[in-house]
Every structure is written in structure tokens, then in C-alpha cells.
C-alpha positions as CSV (number, residue, x, y, z in Angstrom):
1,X,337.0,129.6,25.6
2,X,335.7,126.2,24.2
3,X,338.3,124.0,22.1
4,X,340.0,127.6,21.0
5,X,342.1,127.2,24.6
6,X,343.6,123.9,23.2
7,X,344.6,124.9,19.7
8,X,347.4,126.8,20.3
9,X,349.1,123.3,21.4
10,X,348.4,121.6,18.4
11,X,348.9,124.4,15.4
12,X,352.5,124.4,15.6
13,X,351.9,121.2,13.2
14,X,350.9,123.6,10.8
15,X,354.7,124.8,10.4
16,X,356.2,121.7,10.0
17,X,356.4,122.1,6.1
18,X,357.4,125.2,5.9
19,X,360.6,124.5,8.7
20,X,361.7,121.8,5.8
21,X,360.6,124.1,2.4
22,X,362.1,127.1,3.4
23,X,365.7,126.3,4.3
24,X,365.5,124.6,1.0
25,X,363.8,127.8,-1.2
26,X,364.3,130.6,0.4
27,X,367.3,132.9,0.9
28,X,368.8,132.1,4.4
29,X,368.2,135.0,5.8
30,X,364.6,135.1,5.1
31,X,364.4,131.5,6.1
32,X,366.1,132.2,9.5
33,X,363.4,134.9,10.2
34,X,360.8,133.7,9.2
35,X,361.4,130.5,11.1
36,X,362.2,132.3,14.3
37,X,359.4,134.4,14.1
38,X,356.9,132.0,13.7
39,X,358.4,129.8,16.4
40,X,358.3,132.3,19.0
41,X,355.3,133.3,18.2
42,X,353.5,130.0,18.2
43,X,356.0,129.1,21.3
44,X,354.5,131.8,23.2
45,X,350.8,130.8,22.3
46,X,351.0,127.3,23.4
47,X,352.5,128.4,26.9
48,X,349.6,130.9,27.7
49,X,347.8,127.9,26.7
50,X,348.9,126.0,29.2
51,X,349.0,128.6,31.7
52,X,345.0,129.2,31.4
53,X,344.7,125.8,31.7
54,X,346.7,125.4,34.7
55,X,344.3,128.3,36.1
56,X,341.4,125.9,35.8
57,X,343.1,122.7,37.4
58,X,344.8,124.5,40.0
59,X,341.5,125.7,41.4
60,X,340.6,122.1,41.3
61,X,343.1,121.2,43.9
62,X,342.4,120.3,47.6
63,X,343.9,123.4,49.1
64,X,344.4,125.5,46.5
65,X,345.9,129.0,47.0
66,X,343.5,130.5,44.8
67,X,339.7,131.9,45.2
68,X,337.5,129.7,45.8
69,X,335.2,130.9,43.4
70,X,337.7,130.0,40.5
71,X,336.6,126.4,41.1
72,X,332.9,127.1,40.2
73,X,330.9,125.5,37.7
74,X,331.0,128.3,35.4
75,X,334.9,128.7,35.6
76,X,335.1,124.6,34.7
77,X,332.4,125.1,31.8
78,X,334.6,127.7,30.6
79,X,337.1,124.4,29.5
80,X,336.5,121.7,27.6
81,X,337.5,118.1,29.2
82,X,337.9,120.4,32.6
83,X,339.0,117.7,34.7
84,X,341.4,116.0,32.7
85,X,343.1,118.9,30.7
86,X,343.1,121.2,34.0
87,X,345.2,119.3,36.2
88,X,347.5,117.6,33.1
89,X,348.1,120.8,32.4
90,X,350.1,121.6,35.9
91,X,353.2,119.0,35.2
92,X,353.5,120.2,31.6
93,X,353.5,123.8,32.7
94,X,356.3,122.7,35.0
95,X,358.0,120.9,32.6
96,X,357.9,123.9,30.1
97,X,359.4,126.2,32.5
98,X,362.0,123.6,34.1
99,X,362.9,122.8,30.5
100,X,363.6,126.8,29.5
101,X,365.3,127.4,32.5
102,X,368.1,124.7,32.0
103,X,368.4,125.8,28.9
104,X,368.9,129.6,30.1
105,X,371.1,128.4,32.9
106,X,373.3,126.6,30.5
107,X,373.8,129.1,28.1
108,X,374.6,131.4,30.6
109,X,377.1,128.9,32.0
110,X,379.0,128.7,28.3
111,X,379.0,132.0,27.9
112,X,380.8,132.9,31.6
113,X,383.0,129.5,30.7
114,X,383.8,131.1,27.4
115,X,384.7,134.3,28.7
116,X,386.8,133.5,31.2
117,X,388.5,131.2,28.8
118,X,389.9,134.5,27.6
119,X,390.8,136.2,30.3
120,X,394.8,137.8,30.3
121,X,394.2,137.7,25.9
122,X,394.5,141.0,24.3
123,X,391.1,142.6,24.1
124,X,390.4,142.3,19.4
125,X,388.3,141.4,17.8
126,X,390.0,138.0,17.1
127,X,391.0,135.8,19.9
128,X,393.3,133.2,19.6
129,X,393.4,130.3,22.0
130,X,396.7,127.8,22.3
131,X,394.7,125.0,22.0
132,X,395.3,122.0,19.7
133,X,391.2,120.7,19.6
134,X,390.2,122.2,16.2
135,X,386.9,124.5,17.1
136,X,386.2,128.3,16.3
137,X,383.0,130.3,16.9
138,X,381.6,133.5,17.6
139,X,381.1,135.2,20.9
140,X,378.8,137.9,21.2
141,X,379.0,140.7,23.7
142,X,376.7,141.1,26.1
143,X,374.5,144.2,25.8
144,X,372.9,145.8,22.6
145,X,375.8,146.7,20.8
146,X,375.1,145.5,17.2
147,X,378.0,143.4,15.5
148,X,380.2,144.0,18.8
149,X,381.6,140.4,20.2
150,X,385.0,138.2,19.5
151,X,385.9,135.6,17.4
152,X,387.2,132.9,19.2
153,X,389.3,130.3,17.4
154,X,391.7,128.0,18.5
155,X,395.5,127.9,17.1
156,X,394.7,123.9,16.1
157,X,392.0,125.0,13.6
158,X,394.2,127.5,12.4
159,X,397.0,125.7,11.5
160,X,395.0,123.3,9.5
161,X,393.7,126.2,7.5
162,X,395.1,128.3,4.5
163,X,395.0,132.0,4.8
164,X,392.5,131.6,2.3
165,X,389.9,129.2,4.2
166,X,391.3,131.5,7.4
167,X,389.8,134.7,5.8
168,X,386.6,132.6,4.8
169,X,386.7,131.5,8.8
170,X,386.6,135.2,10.0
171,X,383.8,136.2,7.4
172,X,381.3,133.5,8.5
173,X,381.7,134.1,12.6
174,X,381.7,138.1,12.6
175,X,378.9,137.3,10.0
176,X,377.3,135.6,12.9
177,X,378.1,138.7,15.4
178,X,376.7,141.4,13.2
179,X,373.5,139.6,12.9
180,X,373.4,138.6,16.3
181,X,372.6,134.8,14.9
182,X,373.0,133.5,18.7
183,X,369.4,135.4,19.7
184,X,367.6,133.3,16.8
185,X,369.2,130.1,18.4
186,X,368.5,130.9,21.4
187,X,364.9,132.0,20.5
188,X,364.0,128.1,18.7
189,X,365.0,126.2,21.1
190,X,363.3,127.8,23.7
191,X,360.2,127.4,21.6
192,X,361.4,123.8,21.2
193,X,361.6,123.6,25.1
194,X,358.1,125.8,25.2
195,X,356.1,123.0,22.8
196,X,358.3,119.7,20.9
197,X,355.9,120.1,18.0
198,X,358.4,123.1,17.1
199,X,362.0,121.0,17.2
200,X,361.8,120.7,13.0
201,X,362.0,124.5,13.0
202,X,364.8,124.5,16.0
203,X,366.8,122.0,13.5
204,X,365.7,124.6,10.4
205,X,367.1,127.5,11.9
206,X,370.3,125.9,12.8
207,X,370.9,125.2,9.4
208,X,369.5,128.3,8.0
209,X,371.8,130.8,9.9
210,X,374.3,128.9,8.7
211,X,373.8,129.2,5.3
212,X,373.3,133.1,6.2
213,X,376.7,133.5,7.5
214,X,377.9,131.3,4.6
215,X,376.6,133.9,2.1
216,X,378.2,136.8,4.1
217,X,381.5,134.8,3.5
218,X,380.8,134.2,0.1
219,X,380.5,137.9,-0.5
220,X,384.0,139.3,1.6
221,X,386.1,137.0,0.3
222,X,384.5,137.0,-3.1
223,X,384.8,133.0,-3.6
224,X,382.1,130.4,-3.0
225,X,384.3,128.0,-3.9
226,X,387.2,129.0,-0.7
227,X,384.0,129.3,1.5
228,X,383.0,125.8,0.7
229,X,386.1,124.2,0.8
230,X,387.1,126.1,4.4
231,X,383.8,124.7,5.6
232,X,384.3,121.2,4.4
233,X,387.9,121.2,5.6
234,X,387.1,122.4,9.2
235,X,384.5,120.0,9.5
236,X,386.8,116.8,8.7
237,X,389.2,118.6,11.1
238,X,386.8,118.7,14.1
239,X,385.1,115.2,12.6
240,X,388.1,114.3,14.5
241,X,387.7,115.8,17.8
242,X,384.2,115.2,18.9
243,X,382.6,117.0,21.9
244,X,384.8,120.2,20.8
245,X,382.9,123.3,20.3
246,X,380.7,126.4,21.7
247,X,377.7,124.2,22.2
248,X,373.9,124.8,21.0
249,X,373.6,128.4,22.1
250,X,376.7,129.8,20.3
251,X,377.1,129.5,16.3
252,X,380.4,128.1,15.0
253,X,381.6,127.3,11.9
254,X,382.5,123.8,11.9
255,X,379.1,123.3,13.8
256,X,377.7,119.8,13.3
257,X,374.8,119.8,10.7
258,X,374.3,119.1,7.4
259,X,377.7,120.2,6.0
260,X,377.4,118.5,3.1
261,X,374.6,120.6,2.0
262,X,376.3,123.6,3.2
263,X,379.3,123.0,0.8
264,X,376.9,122.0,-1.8
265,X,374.6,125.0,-1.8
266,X,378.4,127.3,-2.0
267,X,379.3,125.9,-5.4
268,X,375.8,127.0,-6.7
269,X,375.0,130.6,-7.6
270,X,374.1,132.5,-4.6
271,X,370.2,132.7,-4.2
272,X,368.0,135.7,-4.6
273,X,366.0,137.0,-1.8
274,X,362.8,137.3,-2.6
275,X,360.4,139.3,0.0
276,X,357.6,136.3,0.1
277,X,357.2,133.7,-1.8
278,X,354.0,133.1,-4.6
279,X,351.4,132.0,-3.2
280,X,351.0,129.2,-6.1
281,X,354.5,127.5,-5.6
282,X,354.9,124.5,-2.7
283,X,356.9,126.8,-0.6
284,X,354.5,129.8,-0.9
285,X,351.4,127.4,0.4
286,X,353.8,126.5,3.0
287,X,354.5,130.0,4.1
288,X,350.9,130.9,4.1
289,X,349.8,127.8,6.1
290,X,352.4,128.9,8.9
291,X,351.7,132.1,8.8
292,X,347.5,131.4,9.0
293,X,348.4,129.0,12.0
294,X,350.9,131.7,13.7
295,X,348.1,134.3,13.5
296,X,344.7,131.7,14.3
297,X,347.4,130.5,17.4
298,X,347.9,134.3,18.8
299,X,344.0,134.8,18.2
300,X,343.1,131.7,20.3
301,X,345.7,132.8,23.0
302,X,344.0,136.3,23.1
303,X,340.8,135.2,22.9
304,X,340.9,132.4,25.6
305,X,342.9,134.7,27.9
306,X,340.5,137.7,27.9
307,X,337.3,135.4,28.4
308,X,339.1,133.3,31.5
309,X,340.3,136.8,32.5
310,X,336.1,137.6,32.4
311,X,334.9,134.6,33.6
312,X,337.4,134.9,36.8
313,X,336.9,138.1,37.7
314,X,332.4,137.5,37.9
315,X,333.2,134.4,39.6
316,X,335.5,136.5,42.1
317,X,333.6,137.5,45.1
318,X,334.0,141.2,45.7
């Protein structure tokens, strides 16, 4: 396997400009893909990584549970730096999967909260909750039903809205249902969880799908200019009632972030989507680069977890 094994933990570096370039250049949607994508992907990579590794240290252990033949010479060869990055690589391994399953836990936890929150309401499309904390935000159904989920919003954010800004409100969250925007936040920060060298892209994402739903507004209610001011007036209104909302996992539309930019990208022309970027532009080399380390990061993964996959099995008495 050599220093191939290790790569995988490192490359995610090679996406940091692209996480800032592309919410900036390219059409959200594209962004919010391409940023997910490659997250996952390189996500994945760096926790085989650490899995093979683990493998190696493991059979280092006094007591061990595994052959002994897996703590041979030729197993250890097999890993460069062996003793240290072997057994370092048992707590982060833990970590990792501690870290992704608080994460699942909790989101399973808002979604039940959320759902019974609306227990005895009228089963629409649109559920309104007597509550005077300004929040809305979209709550997807479980199962693979595409689009299918409620919007939640609370009568205190309503009645600070016009029916204008309220139509705007209803465009951005079933925006977020019908793209199911909640699986690519759910997605990043699991990579985030999986390796920190991939929180810029977590932050990315949260912005970019967003923007997405944002354009989706733009385009019901046929005004960039309500859209922006709906946005900007829903996020003074829940300025003033922090630790209000759906929380990381759910997308809402006074979500904290980068509002400012949000409004300010709205009262520009909407942005083209372009299906990839030039190759001579700062965003295109920035594309390419993550997309060279995505693939050299699944290549390294592969190719480290057939060898160790070789070299165990001839070290494994028969």
C-alpha cells in the first residue's frame, strides 16, 4: 500500500478552493452537487483509510481478536510508519464513528421532536403552529417519496410577513422538499464528522442549497426583489429569538448564514447554469483540482484495500 493508504486523509485539502469558488460562480444547484458529491466521496475514502489502518494496529495489540498472522512482518511492511499510524489510527476510527452517530441520533431525535410537534394538526401540506418564536422550515417525509413532506411555520413568523414575503416563504421550503435539500446536509456533515479537512464544504453547501431554494422562489413568485426582502425580514425577525429553529439537519428559511449575501445575490440577475466550468477560469482549475483529488482519493482507497485484502489473506494460515 505504501504512502497511497495515507492520502486519502490528506486530499480533502485539495477541495478547499473549490468549497469557497463555487458557491460564489456557479449556479447553486450545481454548487450544492458538486460540493456534496465530492464530500462524500472523499468522506468515504478517508474512513476506509482509517479502517485499513486500524487492521494493521489492531493486530499489534496484546490480545488481539484477530489472526495472528495479521501481525506479521509482511502485514506491517505493508504500512508505512506501522507502529505509529496503526494504533493512532484505532481512537480516530472511534472518534469518526462516535462523531456520525451523534449526529444520526440527533437528527433522528429532531425529526421525531418535529413530528410530534404536529400531532392533532390537519394532515397539508402547510402546517401552522400557534407559536409566537418566529421560525419556519421544511419537513421532509420519510420514505422515497419525491417532493412529499410539510412545511412547518409558526403563526409568529407569519404575522410578521406580508402575503407577499408569505408566498416567497412557501416557495423557498417546498423548494427544499422537492429537492430533498435535507439529504445533502445531512450528507456534508457527516463527511465533516468522517474527516474536519471537509467542514469548508459542510459550510459551502449550507449556503449553496440556500441559494437553490432562493432561485426556486425567485421563479414562483416571479420577484427577486419579494424573495430578498422576505428573506431579509425573517432573518431580523428570528435575529430576535435566538436558539429558534429546525436545527443543522433541517433547511429553513430564516436559517443563520450569510443572509446578507443571500439578499444580495436576489437583487442581481439570476445566474446561468453552466454544466462545468472552463477549464482556464479560477473556478474551472478549482473544479478540476477537486475533482483530480476526489478520483486519486477513491483510487488510493481501492488500491490500498485490495493489496491489505492480499496481503491478509497469504498471511492467513489456512
Amino acid at each position: 500500500m505504501g504512502v497511497f493508504v495515507l492520502l486519502p486523509l490528506v486530499l480533502p485539502l485539495t477541495a478547499w478552493p473549490v468549497a469557497r469558488l463555487a458557491e460564489q460562480r456557479l449556479h447553486p444547484r450545481t454548487a450544492s452537487w458538486l460540493l456534496t458529491v465530492t464530500a462524500a466521496v472523499l468522506g468515504l475514502c478517508s474512513t476506509v483509510c482509517l479502517a485499513l489502518l486500524m487492521v494493521v494496529g489492531t493486530a499489534q495489540l496484546p490480545g488481539n481478536p484477530l489472526p495472528d498472522g495479521w501481525s506479521d512482518d509482511e502485514v506491517r511492511e505493508a504500512v508505512p510508519y506501522d507502529e505509529i499510524a496503526g494504533q493512532a489510527a484505532i481512537p480516530a476510527l472511534l472518534a469518526v464513528v462516535s462523531g456520525c452517530g451523534r449526529l444520526l441520533w440527533r437528527h433522528h431525535r429532531l425529526r421525531r421532536r418535529a413530528e410530534r410537534s404536529l400531532a392533532g394538526l390537519p394532515r397539508r401540506t402547510v402546517a401552522v403552529l400557534p407559536d409566537d418564536a418566529p421560525y419556519a422550515y421544511a419537513l421532509p417525509e420519510r420514505g422515497r417519496r419525491r417532493g412529499r413532506g410539510r412545511v412547518v411555520v409558526s403563526s409568529g413568523m407569519l404575522s410578521r410577513l406580508s402575503p407577499a414575503e408569505r408566498r416567497a416563504l412557501f416557495a423557498h421550503e417546498r423548494a427544499h422538499l422537492t429537492a430533498r435539500h435535507h439529504r445533502f446536509l445531512l450528507l456534508v456533515q457527516l463527511a465533516a464528522r468522517a474527516n474536519p479537512f471537509l467542514r469548508p464544504l459542510r459550510t459551502a453547501v449550507s449556503y449553496t442549497v440556500e441559494r437553490w431554494a432562493d432561485e426556486e422562489a425567485a421563479g414562483v413568485v416571479r420577484s427577486r426583489r419579494t424573495v430578498a426582502r422576505a428573506i431579509g425580514r425573517a432573518a431580523l425577525i428570528a435575529g430576535a429569538a435566538p436558539g429558534v429553529g429546525p436545527g443543522p439537519a433541517l433547511a429553513g428559511f430564516a436559517a443563520p448564514g450569510p443572509v446578507p449575501r443571500r439578499v444580495a445575490a436576489l437583487l442581481h440577475p439570476a445566474p446561468t447554469a453552466h454544466a462545468w466550468p472552463s477549464l482556464f477560469t479560477a473556478v474551472g482549475v478549482a473544479v478540476w483540482t477537486a475533482a483530480a483529488g476526489t478520483a486519486i482519493s477513491a483510487l488510493s482507497s481501492a488500491n490500498s484495500a485490495v493489496t491489505l485484502f492480499l496481503v491478509l489473506k497469504a498471511a492467513t494460515p489456512l
